[in-house]
DOLUM-317898 format. One record per residue (C-alpha): residue number from 1; z, y, x. Coordinates in steps of 0.2 Angstrom, whole numbers. Layout:
BEGIN
@pos->NUM	z->Z	y->Y	x->X
...
//
This chain:
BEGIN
@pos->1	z->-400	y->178	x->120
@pos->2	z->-398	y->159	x->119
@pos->3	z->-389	y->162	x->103
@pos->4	z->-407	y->170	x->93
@pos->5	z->-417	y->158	x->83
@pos->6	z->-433	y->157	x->87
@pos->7	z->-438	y->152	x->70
@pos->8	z->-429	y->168	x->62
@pos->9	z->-448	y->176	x->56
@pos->10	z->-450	y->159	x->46
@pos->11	z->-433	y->159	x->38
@pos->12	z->-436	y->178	x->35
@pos->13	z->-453	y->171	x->24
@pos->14	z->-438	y->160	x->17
@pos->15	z->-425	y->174	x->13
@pos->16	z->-440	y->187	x->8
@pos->17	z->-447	y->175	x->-6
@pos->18	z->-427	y->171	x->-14
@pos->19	z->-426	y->190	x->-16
@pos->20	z->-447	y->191	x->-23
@pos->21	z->-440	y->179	x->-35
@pos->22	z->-421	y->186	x->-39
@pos->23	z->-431	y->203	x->-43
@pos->24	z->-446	y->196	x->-51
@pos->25	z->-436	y->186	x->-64
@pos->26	z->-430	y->204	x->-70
@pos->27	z->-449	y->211	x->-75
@pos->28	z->-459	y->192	x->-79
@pos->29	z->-446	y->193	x->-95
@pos->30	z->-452	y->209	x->-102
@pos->31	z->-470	y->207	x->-107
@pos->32	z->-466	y->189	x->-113
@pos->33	z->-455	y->195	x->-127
@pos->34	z->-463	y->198	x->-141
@pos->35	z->-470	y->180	x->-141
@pos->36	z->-454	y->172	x->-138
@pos->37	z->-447	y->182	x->-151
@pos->38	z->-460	y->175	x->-163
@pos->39	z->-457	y->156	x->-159
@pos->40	z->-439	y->155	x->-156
@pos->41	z->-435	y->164	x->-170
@pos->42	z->-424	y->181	x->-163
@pos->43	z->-422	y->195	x->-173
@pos->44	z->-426	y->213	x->-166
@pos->45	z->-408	y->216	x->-161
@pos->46	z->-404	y->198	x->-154
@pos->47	z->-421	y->200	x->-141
@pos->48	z->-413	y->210	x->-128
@pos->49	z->-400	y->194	x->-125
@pos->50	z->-418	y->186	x->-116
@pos->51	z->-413	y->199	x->-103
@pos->52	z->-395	y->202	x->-105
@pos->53	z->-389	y->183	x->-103
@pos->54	z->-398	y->183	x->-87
@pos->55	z->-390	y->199	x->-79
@pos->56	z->-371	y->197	x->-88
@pos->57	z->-369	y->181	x->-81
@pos->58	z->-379	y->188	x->-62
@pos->59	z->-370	y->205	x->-59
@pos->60	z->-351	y->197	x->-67
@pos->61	z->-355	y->182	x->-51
@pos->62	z->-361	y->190	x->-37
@pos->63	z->-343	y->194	x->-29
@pos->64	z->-338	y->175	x->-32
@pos->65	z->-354	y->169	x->-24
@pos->66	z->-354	y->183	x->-9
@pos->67	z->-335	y->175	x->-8
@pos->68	z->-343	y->157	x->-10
@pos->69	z->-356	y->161	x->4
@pos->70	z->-340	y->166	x->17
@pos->71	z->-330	y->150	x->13
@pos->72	z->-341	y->137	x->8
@pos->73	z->-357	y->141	x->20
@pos->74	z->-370	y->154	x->13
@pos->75	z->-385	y->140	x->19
@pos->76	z->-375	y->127	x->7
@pos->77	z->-371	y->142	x->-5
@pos->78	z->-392	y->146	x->-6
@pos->79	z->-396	y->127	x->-10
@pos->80	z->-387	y->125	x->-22
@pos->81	z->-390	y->142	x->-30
@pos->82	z->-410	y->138	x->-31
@pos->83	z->-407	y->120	x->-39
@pos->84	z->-396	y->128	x->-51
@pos->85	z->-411	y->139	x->-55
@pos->86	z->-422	y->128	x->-55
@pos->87	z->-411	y->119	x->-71
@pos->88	z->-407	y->135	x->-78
@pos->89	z->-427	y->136	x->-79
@pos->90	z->-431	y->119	x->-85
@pos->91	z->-420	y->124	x->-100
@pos->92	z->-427	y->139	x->-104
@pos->93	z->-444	y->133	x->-102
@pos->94	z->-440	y->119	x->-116
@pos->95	z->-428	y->128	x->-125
@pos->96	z->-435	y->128	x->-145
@pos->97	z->-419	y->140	x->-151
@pos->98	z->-414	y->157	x->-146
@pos->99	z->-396	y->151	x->-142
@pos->100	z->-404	y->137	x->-129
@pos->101	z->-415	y->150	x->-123
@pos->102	z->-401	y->163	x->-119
@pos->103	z->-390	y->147	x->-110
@pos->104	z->-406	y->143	x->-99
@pos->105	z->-405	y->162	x->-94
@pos->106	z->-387	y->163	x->-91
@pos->107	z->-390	y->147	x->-80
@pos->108	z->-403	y->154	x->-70
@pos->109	z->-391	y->171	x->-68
@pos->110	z->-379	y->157	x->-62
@pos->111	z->-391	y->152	x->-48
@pos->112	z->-397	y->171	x->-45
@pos->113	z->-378	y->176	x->-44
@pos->114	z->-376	y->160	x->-27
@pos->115	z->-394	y->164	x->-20
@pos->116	z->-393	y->183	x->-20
@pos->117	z->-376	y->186	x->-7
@pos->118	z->-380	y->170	x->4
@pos->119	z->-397	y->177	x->7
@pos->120	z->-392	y->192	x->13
@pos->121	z->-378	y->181	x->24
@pos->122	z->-390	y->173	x->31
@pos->123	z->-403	y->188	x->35
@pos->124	z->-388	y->198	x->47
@pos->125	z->-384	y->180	x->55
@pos->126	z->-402	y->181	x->60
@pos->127	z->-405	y->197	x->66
@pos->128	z->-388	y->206	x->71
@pos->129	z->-392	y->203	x->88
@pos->130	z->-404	y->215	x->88
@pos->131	z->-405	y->232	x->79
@pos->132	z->-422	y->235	x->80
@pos->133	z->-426	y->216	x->74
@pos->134	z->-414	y->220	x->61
@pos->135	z->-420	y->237	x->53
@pos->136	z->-437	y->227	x->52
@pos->137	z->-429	y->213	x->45
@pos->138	z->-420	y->223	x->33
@pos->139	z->-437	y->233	x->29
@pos->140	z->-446	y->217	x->25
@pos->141	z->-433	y->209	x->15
@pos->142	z->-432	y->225	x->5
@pos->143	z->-449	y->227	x->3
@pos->144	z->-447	y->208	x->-7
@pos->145	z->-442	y->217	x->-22
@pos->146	z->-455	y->230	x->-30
@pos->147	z->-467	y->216	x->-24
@pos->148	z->-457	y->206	x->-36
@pos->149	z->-456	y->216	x->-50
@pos->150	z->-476	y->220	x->-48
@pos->151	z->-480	y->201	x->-48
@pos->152	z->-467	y->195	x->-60
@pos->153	z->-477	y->212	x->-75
@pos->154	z->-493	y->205	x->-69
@pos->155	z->-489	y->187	x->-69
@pos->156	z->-480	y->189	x->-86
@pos->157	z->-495	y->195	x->-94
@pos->158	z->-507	y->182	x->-88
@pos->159	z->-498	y->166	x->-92
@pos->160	z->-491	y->174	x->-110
@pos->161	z->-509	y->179	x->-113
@pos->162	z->-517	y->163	x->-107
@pos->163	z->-506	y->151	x->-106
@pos->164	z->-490	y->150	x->-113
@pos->165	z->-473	y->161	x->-115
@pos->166	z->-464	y->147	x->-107
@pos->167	z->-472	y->148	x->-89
@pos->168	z->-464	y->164	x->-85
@pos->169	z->-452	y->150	x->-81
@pos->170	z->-461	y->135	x->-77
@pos->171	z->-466	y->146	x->-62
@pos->172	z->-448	y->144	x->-53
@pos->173	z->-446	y->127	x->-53
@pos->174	z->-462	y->123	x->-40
@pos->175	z->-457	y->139	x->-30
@pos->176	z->-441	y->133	x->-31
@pos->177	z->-445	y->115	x->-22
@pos->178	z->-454	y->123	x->-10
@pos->179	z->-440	y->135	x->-7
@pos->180	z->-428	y->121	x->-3
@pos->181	z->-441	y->111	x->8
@pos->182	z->-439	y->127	x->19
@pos->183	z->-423	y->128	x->18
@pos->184	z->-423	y->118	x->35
@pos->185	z->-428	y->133	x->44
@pos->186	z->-412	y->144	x->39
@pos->187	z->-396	y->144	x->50
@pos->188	z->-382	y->131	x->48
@pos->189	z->-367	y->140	x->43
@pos->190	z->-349	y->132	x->46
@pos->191	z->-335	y->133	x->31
@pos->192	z->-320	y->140	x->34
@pos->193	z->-304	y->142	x->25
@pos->194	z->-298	y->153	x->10
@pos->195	z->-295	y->152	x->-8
@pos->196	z->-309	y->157	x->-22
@pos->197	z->-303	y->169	x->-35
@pos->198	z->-309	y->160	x->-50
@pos->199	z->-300	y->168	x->-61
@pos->200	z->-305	y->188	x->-55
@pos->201	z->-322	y->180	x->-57
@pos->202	z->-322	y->173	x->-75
@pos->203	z->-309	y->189	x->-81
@pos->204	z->-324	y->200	x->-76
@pos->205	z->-338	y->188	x->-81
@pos->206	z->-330	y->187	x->-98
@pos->207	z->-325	y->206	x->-101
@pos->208	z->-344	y->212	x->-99
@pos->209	z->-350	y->198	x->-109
@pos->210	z->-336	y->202	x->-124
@pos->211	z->-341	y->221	x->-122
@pos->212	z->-360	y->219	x->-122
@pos->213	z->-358	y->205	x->-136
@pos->214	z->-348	y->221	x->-146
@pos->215	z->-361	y->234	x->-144
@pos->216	z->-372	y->225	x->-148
@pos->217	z->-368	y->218	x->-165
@pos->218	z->-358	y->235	x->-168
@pos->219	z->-373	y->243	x->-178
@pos->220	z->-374	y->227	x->-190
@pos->221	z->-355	y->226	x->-193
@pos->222	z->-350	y->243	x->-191
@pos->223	z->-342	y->253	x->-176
@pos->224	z->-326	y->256	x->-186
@pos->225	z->-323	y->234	x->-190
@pos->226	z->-310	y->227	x->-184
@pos->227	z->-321	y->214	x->-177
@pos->228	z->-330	y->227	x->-164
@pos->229	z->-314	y->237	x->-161
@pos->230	z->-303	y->218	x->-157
@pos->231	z->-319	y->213	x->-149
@pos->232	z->-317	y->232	x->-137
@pos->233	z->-301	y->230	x->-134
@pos->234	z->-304	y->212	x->-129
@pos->235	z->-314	y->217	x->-119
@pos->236	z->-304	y->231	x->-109
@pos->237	z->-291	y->219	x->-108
@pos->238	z->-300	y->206	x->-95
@pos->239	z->-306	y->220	x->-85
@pos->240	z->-290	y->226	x->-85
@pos->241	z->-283	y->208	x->-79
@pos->242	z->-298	y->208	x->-66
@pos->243	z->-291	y->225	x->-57
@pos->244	z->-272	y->218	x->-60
@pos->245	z->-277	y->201	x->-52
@pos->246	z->-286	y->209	x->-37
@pos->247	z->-270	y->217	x->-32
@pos->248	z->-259	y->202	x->-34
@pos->249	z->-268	y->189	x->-25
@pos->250	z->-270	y->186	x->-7
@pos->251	z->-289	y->182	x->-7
@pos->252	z->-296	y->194	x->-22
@pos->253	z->-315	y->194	x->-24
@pos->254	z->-313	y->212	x->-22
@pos->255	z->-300	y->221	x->-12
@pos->256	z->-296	y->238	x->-19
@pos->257	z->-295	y->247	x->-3
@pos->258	z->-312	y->244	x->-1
@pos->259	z->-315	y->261	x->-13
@pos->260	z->-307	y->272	x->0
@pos->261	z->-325	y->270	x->8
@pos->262	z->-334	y->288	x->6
@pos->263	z->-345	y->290	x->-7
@pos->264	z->-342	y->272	x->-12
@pos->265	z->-336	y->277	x->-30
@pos->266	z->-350	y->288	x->-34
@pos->267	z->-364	y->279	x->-27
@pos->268	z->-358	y->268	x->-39
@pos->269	z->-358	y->279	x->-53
@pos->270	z->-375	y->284	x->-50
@pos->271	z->-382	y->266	x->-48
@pos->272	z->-372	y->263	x->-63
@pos->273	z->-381	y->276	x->-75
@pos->274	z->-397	y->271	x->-66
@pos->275	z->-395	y->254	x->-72
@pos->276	z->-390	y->262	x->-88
@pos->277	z->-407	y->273	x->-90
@pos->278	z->-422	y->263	x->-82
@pos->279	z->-420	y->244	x->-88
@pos->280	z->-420	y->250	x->-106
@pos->281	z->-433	y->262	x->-104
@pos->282	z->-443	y->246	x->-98
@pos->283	z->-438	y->235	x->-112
@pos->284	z->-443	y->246	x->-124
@pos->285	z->-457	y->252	x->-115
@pos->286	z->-464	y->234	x->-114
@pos->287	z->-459	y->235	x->-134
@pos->288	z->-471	y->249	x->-139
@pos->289	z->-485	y->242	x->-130
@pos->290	z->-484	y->228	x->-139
@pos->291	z->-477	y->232	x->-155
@pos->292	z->-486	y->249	x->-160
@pos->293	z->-499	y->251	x->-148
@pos->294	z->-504	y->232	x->-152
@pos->295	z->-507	y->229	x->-135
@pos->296	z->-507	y->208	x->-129
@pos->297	z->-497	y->203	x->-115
@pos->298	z->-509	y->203	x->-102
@pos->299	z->-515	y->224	x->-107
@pos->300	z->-495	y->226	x->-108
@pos->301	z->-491	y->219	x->-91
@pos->302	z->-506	y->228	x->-84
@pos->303	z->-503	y->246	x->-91
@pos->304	z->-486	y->244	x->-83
@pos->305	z->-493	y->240	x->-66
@pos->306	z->-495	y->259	x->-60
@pos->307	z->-478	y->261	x->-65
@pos->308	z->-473	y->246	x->-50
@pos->309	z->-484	y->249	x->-38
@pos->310	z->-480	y->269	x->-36
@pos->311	z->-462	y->261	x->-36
@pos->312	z->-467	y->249	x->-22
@pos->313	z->-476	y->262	x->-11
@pos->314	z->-461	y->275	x->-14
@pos->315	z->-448	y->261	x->-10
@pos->316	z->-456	y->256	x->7
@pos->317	z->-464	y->271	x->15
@pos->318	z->-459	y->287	x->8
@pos->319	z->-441	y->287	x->3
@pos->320	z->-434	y->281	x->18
@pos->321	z->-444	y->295	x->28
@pos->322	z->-437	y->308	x->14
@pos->323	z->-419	y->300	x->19
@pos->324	z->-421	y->306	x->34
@pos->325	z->-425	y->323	x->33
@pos->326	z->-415	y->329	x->18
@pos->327	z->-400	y->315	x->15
@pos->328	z->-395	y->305	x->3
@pos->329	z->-387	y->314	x->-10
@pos->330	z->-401	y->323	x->-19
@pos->331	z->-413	y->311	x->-17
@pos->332	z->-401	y->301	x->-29
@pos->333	z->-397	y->316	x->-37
@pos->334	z->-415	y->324	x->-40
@pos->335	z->-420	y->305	x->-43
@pos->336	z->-411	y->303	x->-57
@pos->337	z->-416	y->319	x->-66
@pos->338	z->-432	y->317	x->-62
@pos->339	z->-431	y->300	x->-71
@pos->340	z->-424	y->309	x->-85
@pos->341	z->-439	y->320	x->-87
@pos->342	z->-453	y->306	x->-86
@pos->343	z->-438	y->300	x->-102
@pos->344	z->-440	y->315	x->-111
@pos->345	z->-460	y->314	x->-110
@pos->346	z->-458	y->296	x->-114
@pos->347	z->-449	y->299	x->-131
@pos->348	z->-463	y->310	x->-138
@pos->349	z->-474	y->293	x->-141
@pos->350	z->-484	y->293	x->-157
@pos->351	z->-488	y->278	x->-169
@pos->352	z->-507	y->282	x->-165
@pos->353	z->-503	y->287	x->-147
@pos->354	z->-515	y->282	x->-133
@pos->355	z->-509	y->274	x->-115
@pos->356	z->-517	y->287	x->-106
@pos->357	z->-510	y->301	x->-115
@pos->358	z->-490	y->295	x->-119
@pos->359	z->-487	y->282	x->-109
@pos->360	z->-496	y->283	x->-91
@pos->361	z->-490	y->301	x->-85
@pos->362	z->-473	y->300	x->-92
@pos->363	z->-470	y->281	x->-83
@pos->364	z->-475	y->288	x->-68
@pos->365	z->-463	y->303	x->-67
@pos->366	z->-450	y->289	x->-72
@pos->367	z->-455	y->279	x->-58
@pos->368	z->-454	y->292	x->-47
@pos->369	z->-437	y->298	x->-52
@pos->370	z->-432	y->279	x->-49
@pos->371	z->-441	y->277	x->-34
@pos->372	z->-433	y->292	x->-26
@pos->373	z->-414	y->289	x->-30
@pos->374	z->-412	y->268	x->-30
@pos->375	z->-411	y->266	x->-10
@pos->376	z->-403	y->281	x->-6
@pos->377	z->-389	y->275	x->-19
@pos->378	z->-390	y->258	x->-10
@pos->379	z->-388	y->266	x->8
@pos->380	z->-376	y->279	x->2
@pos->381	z->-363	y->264	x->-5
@pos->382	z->-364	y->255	x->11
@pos->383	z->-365	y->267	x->26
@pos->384	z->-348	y->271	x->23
@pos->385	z->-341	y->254	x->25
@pos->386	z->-334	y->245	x->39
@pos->387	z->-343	y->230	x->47
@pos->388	z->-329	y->218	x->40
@pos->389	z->-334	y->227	x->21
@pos->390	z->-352	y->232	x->22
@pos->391	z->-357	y->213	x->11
@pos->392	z->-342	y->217	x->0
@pos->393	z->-349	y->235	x->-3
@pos->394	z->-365	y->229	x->-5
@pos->395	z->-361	y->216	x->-18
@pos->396	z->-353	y->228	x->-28
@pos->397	z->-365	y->241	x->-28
@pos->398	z->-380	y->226	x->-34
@pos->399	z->-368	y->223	x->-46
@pos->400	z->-362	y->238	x->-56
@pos->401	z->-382	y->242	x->-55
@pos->402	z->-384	y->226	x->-65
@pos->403	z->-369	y->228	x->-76
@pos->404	z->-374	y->246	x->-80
@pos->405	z->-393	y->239	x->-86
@pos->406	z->-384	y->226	x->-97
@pos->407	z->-371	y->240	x->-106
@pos->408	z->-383	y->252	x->-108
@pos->409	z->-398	y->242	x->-116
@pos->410	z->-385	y->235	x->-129
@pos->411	z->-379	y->253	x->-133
@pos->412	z->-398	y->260	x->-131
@pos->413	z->-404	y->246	x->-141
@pos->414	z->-389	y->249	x->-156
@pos->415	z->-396	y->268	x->-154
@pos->416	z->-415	y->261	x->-159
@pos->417	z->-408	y->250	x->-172
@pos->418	z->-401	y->262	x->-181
@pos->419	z->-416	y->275	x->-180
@pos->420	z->-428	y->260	x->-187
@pos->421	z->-433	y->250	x->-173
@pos->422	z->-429	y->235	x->-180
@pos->423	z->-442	y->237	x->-195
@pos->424	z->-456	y->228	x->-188
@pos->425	z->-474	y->233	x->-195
@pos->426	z->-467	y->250	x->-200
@pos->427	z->-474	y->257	x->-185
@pos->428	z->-469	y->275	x->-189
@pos->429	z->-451	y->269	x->-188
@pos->430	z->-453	y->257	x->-173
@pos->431	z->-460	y->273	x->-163
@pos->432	z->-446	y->283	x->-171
@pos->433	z->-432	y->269	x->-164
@pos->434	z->-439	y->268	x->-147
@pos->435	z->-441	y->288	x->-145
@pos->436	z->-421	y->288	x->-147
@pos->437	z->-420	y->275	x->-134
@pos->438	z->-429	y->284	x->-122
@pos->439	z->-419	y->300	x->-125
@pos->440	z->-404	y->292	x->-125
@pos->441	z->-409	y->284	x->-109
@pos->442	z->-414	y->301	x->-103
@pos->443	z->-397	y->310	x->-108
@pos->444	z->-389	y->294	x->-95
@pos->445	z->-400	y->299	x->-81
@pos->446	z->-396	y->316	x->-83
@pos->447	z->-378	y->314	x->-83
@pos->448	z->-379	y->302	x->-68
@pos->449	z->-390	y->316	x->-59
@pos->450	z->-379	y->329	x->-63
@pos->451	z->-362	y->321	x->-56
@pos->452	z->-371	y->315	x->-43
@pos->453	z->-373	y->333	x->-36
@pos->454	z->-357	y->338	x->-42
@pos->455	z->-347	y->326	x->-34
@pos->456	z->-354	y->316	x->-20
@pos->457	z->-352	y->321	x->-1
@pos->458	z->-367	y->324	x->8
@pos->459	z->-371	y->314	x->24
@pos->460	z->-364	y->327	x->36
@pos->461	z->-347	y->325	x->27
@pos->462	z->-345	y->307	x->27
@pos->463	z->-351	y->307	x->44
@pos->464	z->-336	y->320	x->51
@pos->465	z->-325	y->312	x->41
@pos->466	z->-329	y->295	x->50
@pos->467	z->-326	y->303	x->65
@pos->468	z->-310	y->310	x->62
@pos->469	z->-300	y->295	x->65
@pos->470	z->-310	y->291	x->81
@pos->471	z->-307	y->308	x->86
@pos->472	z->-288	y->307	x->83
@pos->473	z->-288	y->291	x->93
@pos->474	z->-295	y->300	x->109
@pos->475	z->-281	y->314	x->104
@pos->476	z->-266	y->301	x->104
@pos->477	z->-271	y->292	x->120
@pos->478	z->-275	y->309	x->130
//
C-alpha cells in the first residue's frame, strides 16, 4: 500500500469543489438573466447564447482535454484549466457588450472543458487501489454537483438581487486561487507520448456551434433561407469530417469502436433528449418567474430551490438504491417520461398564475423524472466499457448530455419565439411562448423515454453478453 496517498481526502475536497464549480456555473447563469439582458443590451432570442457559449464551447472540448489529461498530465491539464477560467471570468465579469459577454463564457467553457476530464483522472489515480475507497470516492465527488446546481440558483439570486449581475462571475476567480493554492495536494502525473487531434476537436467544436448559430437565428431569417440551409449543411459537413477524421488517424479523440460497448449508443440517446428537454425547461422556467410572474432574482432563485434540493437528495440516496433493485433501464426510461409529465403541467402556466399553483408541483414532478433517469443514464454508458475505455465513454456521454441542452434550447427557444415569447410586457404572449417550450420540451422527454424502453438492454443482457467472450475463452482453452 506504499503507493496510496495519504493525502487523497484532502485532494478529494480539491477534486469535489472543481466539479461544485463545473456544475454550478450551469444554474448561477439562469437567475441572472434578465438583468444582464437589461444592461448589455440582448434581445429575447440572443439571451440563451449566456448559456449556450459556455456549454458549445464545454461539451465540443471535453474529448480534446480528457486526451490532454493522458498526454500532457491531468495535474498540469487542471491548472491550467482553472486559470483559464478564472480569465474567461474576469471577461465576462467586465464585459459591457453581449458579444464580450458571450466570449467570456466561451472562455470559461474552455477552462470547464481542461478541468472536468483531468479531475476525474486524477479521482481514479487516487482511489483505484481500493474499491470500497473508490465507490465512496466516487459517491462524494458525484454528490459535488446538485450541490452545485443548488448553490449556484441560490447564489445567483442573492448577488443579482443585492449585489450585482456581474458577481455570479466574480465568484470564480477567488475560488479559483484558492483552487490552485490546493493544487499541491493532488498527484504528479508524468506526460507521455502521442499526438493531439486538433483538428477532430475544432471539426466538432465548430459543427455544433455553426448548427446551434442556424437554429437559432432560423426564426428571424426564415427556415427555408439559403443562409440557414448553407449554414445546416455547414454544419453536417464538420461533423461529417469529425467521424471521417476519427477513422483515419492514428490517435483520434474518439475511436469508433468504442460504440460496440452495450448500451453505449442509447445511453447516449437518452442523455441526449435529457439535455434536450430539462436545460430549456430551466431557462425558461427561470424566464417566467421573472418575466410574467414579476419575481426578483433572489424570489426566482429561491422558488427554484425545491426543484434542486429534491434533485440532490434523489441523486445521492435514493436512485442509486432504486438501481439496484430494478436496473437501469426504466429508471432512465420512466425518468424521462416522468419528466415529460412535470412538462406538460408546466405548460398550463397562466399570465396571473401563482408559484404554488403552476409552478411548485409541476417542477417537482420534472425534478423527479430527472433525478431518476440522469445516473442511471450515466452508469448505463459506462459499465459496459473496458477499463482502457471507461474515461473515453464517460467523456462522451458528459458531452452529448451538454450538446443535446445546447441544440435543444436553440430549437425550444426558435419554438417560443415564434408563439410570442419574444414580446416582452405582453405577458399573455410571453406565457403563451414559454407554454410551447415546455411542451415542446416535453414531446423530447417523451421520445427519449419511449426509445429508451424500446431499445436498450436491460442489465441482465449486457451482463451475459459480457460474459460470453470470457466464457468462450474457458471453452477454447478446455
Amino acid at each position: 500500500m506504499s503507493n496510496v496517498n495519504p493525502r487523497r481526502w484532502w485532494a478529494l475536497l480539491v477534486l469535489a469543489t472543481a466539479q461544485f464549480m463545473v456544475i454550478m456555473d450551469t444554474s448561477i447563469i439562469g437567475v441572472a438573466l434578465p438583468e444582464m439582458q437589461k444592461d448589455l443590451g440582448f434581445s429575447q432570442g440572443e439571451l440563451q447564447w449566456v448559456f449556450n457559449a459556455y456549454v458549445i464551447v464545454f461539451g465540443g472540448l471535453l474529448l480534446l482535454g480528457g486526451r490532454l489529461s493522458d498526454l500532457v498530465g491531468a495535474r498540469k491539464i487542471f491548472v491550467t484549466g482553472w486559470v483559464v477560467m478564472i480569465a474567461g471570468s474576469v471577461l465576462a465579469a467586465a464585459a459591457q457588450t453581449a458579444w464580450v459577454e458571450i466570449a467570456g463564457r466561451a472562455v470559461q467553457g474552455v477552462g470547464g472543458a481542461l478541468i472536468a476530464p483531468s479531475a476525474m483522472t486524477l479521482l481514479m489515480m487516487l482511489f483505484m487501489h481500493d474499491p470500497k475507497e473508490l465507490g465512496k470516492a466516487m459517491a462524494l465527488y458525484g454528490a459535488a454537483a446538485p450541490a452545485g446546481g443548488t448553490a449556484g440558483v441560490f447564489l445567483g439570486g442573492v448577488f443579482t438581487e443585492w449585489a450585482a449581475w456581474q458577481w455570479v462571475f466574480i465568484i470564480y476567480i477567488p475560488i479559483g486561487l484558492a483552487t490552485l493554492a490546493a493544487t499541491k495536494l493532488l498527484p504528479e502525473v508524468g506526460s507521455r507520448r502521442g499526438s493531439v487531434d486538433v483538428l477532430g476537436a475544432a471539426a466538432v467544436t465548430a459543427g455544433l456551434a455553426l448548427a446551434v448559430f442556424a437554429v437559432v437565428r432560423a426564426p428571424e431569417v426564415g427556415w427555408g433561407s439559403t443562409g440557414t440551409i448553407l449554414q445546416l449543411a455547414g454544419a453536417a459537413a464538420l461533423l461529417v469530417l469529425f467521424f471521417v477524421i476519427q477513422k483515419s488517424v492514428r490517435e483520434p479523440l474518439m475511436p469508433l469502436s468504442v460504440w460496440r460497448v452495450p448500451r453505449l449508443g442509447s445511453a447516449n440517446l437518452a442523455m441526449t433528449l435529457l439535455g434536450a428537454a430539462w436545460i430549456p425547461m430551466w431557462y425558461f422556467l427561470n424566464l417566467y418567474l421573472q418575466q410574467v410572474l414579476g419575481y426578483g432574482a433572489f424570489a426566482s432563485g429561491a422558488a427554484l430551490l425545491p426543484m434542486t434540493v429534491l434533485l440532490m437528495i434523489f441523486m445521492t440516496a435514493i436512485t442509486s438504491r432504486l438501481m439496484m433493485k430494478v436496473g437501469a433501464k426504466p429508471l432512465i426510461g420512466g425518468g424521462l417520461l416522468v419528466l415529460a409529465a412535470g412538462l406538460v403541467w408546466l405548460a398550463a402556466v397562466e399570465p396571473t398564475g401563482s408559484f404554488l399553483v403552476d409552478v411548485l408541483p409541476a417542477s417537482l414532478v420534472a425534478a423527479l423524472g430527472m433525478s431518476l433517469a440522469y445516473i442511471p443514464a450515466m452508469i448505463a454508458a459506462m459499465s459496459g466499457a473496458p477499463q482502457e475505455q471507461a474515461g473515453l465513454a464517460s467523456g462522451i456521454v458528459n458531452t452529448t448530455y451538454n450538446v443535446g441542452s445546447a441544440l435543444g434550447l436553440a430549437a425550444l427557444t426558435a419554438v417560443a419565439m415564434s408563439q410570442g415569447a419574444d414580446q416582452l410586457g405582453n405577458l399573455p404572449k410571453l406565457t403563451e411562448g414559454f407554454s410551447a417550450a415546455f411542451i415542446g420540451a416535453a414531446v423530447v422527454a417523451a421520445v427519449g423515454g419511449v426509445a429508451t424502453l424500446l431499445v436498450m438492454k436491460g442489465d441482465k443482457a449486457v451482463a451475459a453478453e459480457a460474459a460470453a467472450p470470457a466464457a468462450q475463452g474457458e471453452k477454447v482453452a478446455a
